[in-house]
MINU-113064 format. One record per residue: x, y, z of N, C-alpha, C in turn; residue in three letters; residue number from 1. Coordinates in pm, whole numbers, plus 50000, padded with zeros to 5 digits. Each point is the difference from the previous one (the first is absolute). Layout:
residues N
{site {X; Y; Z}; {X; Y; Z}; {X; Y; Z}; "ALA"; NUM}
...
This chain:
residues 113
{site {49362; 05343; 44347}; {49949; 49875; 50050}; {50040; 49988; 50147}; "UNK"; 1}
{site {49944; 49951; 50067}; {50009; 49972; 50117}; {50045; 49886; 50032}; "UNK"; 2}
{site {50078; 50018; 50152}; {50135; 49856; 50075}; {49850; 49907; 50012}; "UNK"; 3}
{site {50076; 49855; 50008}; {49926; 49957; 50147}; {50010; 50005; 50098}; "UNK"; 4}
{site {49876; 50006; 50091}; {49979; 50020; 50135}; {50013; 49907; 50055}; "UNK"; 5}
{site {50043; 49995; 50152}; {50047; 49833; 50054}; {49840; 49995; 50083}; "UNK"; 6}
{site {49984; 49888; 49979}; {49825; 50004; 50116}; {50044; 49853; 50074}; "UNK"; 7}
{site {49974; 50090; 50123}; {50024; 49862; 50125}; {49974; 49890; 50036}; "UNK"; 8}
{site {49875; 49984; 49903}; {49941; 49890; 50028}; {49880; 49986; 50122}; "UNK"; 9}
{site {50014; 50058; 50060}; {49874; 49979; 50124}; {49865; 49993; 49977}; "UNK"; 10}
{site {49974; 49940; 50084}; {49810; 49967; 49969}; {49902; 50096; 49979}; "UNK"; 11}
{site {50064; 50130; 50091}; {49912; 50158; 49952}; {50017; 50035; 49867}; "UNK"; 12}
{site {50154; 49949; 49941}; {49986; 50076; 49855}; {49993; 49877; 49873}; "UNK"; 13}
{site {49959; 49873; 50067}; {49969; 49874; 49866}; {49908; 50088; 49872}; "UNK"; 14}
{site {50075; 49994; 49885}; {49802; 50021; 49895}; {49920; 49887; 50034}; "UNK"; 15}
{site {49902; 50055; 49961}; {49887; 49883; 50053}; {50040; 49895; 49875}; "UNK"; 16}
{site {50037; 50026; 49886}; {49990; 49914; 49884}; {50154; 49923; 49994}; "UNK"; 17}
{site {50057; 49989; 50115}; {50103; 49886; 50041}; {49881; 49847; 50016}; "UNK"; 18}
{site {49902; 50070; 50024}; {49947; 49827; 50051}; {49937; 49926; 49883}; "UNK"; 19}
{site {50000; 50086; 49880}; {49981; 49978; 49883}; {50112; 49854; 49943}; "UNK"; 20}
{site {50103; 50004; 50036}; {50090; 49983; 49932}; {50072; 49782; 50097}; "UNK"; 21}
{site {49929; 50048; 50102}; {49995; 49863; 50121}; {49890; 49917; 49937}; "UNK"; 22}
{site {50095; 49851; 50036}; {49943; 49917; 49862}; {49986; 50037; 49840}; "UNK"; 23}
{site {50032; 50065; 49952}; {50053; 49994; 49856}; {50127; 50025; 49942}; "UNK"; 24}
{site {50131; 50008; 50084}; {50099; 49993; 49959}; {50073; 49911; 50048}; "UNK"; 25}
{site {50126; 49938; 49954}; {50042; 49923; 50031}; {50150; 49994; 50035}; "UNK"; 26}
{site {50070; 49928; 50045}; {50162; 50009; 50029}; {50063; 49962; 49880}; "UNK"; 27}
{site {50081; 50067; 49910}; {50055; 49915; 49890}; {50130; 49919; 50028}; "UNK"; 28}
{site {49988; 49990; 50138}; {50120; 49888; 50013}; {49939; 49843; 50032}; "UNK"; 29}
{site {49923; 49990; 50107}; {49868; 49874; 49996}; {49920; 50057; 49962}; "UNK"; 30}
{site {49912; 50070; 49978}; {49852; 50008; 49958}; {49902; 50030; 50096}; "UNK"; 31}
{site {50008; 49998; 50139}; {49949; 49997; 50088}; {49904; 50146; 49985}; "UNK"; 32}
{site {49894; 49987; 50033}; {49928; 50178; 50013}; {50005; 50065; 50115}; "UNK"; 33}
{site {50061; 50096; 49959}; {50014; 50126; 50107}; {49928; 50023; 50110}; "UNK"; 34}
{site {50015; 49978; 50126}; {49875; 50059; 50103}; {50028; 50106; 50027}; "UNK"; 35}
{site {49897; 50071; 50074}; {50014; 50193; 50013}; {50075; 50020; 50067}; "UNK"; 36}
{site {50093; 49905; 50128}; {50143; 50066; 50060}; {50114; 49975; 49933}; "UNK"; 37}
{site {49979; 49915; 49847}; {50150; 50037; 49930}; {49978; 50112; 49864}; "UNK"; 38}
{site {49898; 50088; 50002}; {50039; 50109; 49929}; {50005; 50133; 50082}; "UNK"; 39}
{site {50060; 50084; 49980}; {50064; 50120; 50058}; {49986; 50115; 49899}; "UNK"; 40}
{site {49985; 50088; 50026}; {50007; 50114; 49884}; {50139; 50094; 50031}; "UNK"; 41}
{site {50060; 49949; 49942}; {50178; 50112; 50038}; {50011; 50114; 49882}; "UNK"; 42}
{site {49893; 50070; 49918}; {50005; 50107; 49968}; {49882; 49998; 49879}; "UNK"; 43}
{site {50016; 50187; 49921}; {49890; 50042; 49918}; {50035; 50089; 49920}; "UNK"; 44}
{site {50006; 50006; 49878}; {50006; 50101; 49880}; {49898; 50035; 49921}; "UNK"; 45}
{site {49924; 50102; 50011}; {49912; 50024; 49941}; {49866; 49861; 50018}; "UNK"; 46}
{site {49988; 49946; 49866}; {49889; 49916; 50054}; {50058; 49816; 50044}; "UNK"; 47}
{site {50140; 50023; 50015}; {50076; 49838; 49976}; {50030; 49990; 50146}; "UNK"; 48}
{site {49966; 49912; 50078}; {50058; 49940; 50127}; {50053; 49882; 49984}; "UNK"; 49}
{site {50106; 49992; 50076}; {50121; 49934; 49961}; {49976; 49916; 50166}; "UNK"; 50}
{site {49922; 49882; 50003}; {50001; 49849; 50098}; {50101; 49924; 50019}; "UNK"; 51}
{site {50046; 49980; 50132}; {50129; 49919; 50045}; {49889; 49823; 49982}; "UNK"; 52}
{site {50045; 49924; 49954}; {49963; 49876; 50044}; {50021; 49909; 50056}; "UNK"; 53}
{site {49988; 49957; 50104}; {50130; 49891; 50088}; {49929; 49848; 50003}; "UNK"; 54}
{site {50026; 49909; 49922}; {49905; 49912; 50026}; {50059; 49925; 50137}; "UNK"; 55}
{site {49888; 49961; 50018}; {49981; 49911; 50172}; {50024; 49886; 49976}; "UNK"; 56}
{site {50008; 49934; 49877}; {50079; 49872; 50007}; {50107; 49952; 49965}; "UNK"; 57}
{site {50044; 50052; 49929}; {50200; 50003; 49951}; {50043; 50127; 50004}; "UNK"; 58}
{site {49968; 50087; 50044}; {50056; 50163; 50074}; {50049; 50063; 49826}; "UNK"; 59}
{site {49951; 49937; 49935}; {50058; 50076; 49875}; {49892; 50164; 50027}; "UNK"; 60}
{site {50159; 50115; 49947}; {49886; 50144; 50030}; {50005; 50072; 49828}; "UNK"; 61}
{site {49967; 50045; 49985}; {49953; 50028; 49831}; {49905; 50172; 50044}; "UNK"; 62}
{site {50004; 50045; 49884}; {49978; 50177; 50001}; {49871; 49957; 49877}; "UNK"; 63}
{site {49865; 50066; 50042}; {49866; 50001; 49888}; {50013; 50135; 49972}; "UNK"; 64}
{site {49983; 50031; 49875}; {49967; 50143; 49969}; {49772; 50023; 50004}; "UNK"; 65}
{site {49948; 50040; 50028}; {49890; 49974; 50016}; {49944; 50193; 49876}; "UNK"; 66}
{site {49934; 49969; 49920}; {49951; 50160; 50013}; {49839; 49995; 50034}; "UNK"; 67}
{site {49993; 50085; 50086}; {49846; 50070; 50020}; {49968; 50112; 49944}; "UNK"; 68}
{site {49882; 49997; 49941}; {49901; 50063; 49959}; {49893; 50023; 50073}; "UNK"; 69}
{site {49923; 50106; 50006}; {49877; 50022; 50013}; {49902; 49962; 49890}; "UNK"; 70}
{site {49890; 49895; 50004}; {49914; 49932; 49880}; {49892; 50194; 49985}; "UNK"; 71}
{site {50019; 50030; 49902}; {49881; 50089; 49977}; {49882; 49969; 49927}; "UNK"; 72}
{site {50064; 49944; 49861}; {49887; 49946; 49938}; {50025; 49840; 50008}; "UNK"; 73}
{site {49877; 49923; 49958}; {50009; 49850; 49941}; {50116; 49940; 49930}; "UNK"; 74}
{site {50067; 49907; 49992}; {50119; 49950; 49864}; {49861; 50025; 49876}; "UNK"; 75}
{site {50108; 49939; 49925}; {49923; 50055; 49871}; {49944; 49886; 49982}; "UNK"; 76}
{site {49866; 49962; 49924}; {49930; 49911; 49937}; {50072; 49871; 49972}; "UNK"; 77}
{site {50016; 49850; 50016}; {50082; 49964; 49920}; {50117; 49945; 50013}; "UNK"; 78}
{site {50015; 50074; 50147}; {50109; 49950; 50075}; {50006; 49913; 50161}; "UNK"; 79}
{site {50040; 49867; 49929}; {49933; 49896; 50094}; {50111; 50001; 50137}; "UNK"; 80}
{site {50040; 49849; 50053}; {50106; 50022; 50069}; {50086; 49935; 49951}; "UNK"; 81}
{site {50152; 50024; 50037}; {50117; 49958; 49970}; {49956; 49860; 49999}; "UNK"; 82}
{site {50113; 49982; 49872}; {50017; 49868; 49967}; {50108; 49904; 49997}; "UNK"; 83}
{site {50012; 49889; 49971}; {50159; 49931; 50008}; {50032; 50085; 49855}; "UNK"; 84}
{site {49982; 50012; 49899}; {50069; 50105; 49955}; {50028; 50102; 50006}; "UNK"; 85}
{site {49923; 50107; 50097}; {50105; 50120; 50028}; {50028; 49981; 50095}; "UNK"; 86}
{site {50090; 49892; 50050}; {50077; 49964; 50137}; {50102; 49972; 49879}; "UNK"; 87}
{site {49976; 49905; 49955}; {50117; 49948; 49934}; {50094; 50145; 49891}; "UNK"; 88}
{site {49899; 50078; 49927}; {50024; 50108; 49924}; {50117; 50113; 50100}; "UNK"; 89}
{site {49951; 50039; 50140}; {50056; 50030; 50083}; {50151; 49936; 50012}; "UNK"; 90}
{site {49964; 49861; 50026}; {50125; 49947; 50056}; {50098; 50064; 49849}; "UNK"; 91}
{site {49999; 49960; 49853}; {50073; 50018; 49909}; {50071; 50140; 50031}; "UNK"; 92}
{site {49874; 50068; 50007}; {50052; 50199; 50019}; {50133; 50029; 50110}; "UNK"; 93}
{site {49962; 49886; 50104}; {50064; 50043; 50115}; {50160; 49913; 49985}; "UNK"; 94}
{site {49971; 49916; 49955}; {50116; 49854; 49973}; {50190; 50079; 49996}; "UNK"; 95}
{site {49989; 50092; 49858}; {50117; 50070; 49929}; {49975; 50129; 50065}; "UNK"; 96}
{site {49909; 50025; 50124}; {50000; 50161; 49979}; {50111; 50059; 50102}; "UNK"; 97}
{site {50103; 50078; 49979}; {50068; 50092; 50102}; {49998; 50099; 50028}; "UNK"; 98}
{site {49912; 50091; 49956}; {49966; 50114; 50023}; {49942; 50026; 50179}; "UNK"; 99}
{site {49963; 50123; 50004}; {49935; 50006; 50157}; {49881; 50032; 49964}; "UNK"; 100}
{site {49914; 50029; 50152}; {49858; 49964; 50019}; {49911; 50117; 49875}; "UNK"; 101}
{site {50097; 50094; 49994}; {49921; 50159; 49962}; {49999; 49987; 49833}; "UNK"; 102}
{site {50098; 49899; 49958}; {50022; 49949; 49842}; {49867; 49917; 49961}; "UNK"; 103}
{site {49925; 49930; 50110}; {49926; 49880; 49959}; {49896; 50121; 50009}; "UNK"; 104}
{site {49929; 50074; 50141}; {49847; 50023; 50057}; {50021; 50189; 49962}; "UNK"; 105}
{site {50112; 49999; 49970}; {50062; 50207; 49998}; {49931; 50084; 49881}; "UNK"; 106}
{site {49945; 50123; 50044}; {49890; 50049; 49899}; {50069; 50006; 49841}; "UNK"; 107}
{site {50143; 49990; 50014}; {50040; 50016; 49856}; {50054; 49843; 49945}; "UNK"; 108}
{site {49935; 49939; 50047}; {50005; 49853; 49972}; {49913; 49969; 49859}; "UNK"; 109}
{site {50073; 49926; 49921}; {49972; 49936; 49866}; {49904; 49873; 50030}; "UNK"; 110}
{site {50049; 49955; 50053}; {49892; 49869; 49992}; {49847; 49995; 50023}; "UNK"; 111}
{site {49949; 49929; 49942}; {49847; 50024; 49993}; {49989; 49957; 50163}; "UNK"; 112}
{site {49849; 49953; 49999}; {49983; 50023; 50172}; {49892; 49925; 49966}; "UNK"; 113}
C-alpha cells in the first residue's frame, strides 16, 4: 500500500472536483459553509484525499477525508439521493467508531457500502 503524498495546495494542482464540495459542506463547529479559500488539499492515498478545513468564521480547522472515483458506469437503478436517513444512519456508524480511515473505506473492510 502506498504513504500519503503531501500536495501543496496550489491553484495549478487544485482537482477540479474541490469545487464540488463549496457550498455543500459545512463547519461542524457553527455550521457555516465552506468557501473555496477554506479548503486545502494537504494530501492523497490511493483514491482518499485528505482536506484541511479552516472555517472563516470561528477559525475552527477540521481534516475531510473525501474519496474520488472515476464515474464509469451509471449508479444503479433505484438509487435516489441521500437522505436524512442515511445522514443520520452515517452519523450512528461514525458516533462509537475508533478505528482509522482504511477500517471504514479499506478494500478488506466488512462493512457494507
Amino acid at each position: 500500500m502506498t504513504s500519503a503524498r503531501p500536495h501543496d495546495g496550489g491553484m495549478s494542482e487544485t482537482p477540479s472536483w474541490l469545487d464540488g464540495l463549496v457550498g455543500n459542506v459545512r463547519c461542524a463547529a457553527c455550521g457555516r459553509l465552506y468557501a473555496r479559500g477554506d479548503l486545502k488539499p494537504v494530501g492523497q492515498r490511493d483514491q482518499h484525499w485528505f482536506i484541511r478545513c479552516t472555517c472563516g468564521a470561528c477559525g475552527s480547522q477540521g481534516i475531510a477525508v473525501v474519496m474520488v472515483q472515476t464515474a464509469i458506469e451509471p449508479p444503479p437503478a433505484g438509487r435516489g439521493a441521500i437522505t436524512v436517513d442515511d445522514v443520520l444512519s452515517a452519523h450512528e456508524l461514525l458516533r462509537d467508531y475508533t478505528g482509522n480511515v482504511d477500517g471504514l473505506f479499506g478494500a478488506g473492510s466488512s462493512r457494507s457500502r
